[in-house]
N, C-alpha and C positions, 0 to 999 in steps of 0.2 A: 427039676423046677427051679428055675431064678429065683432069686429072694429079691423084690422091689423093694425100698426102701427110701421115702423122703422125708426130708423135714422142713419143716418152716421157721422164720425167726418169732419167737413169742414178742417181740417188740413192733412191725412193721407187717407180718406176714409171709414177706419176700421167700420162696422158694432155695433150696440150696442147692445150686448144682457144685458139679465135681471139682469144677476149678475155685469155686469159692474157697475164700479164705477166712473161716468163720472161727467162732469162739464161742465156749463154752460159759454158764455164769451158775454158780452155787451160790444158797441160801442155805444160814444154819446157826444153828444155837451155838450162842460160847458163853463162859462164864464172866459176868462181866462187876467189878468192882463199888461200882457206885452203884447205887438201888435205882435211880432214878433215869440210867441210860439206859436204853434198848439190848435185850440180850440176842440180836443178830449181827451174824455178818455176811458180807457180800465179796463171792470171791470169783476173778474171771481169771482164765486158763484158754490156754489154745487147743483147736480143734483136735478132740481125740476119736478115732470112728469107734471103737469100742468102747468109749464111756458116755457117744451122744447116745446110746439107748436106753443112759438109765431115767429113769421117771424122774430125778430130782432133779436132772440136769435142764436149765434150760437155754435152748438154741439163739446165739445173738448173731446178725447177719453183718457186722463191723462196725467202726469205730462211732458213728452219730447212733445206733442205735446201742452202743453198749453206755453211751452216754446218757442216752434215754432210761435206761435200765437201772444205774446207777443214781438220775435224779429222781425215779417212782419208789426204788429203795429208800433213799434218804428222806424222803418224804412222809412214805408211807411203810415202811418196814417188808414190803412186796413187792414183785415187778408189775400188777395188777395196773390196769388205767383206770384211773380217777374217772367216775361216771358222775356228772352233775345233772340231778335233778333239782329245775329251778333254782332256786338260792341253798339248796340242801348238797352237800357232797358225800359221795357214798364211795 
C-alpha cells in the first residue's frame, strides 16, 4: 500500500505539490531577559520531508505567506487569524 500524503500551507490553504518550494515555521519557548517581552520565538527553515510530519511544524507555501506568518506572530504571539467580531477582536 502507498502512503498518500498532503499538506496544506496553514497561512493561505494552498495545497503542496512535489515541485513546491515550501518552508517550514517553528514556535517556541525561550528564556527571555526582560519580564515584560514575550517569551517566544518564531523560527523559519527550509523544507524538510521528514520533519513536515511533526505536529509542531507548521506548513508555509513561500515567501508573502511566510510574511504573513511572521506579522500574525508579531502581533499575536501565534500564526492564528485574527477573527473580528464587530468592534471586539478575538
Amino acid at each position: 500500500m502507498a502512503w498518500d500524503e498532503s499538506f496544506t500551507c496553514d497561512i493561505c490553504g494552498k495545497m503542496k505539490l512535489e515541485s513546491n518550494h515550501w518552508w517550514m515555521v517553528t514556535l517556541g519557548d525561550v528564556f527571555c531577559f526582560e519580564a515584560d517581552q514575550p517569551p517566544k520565538h518564531f523560527s523559519i527553515v527550509p523544507w524538510n520531508a521528514s520533519e513536515s510530519r511533526n505536529e509542531d511544524v507548521h506548513h508555509i507555501c513561500g515567501e508573502g505567506c511566510a510574511t504573513k506568518a511572521l506579522e500574525r506572530f508579531m502581533s499575536t504571539g501565534t500564526l492564528a487569524k485574527e477573527v473580528h467580531l464587530g468592534s471586539m477582536h478575538v
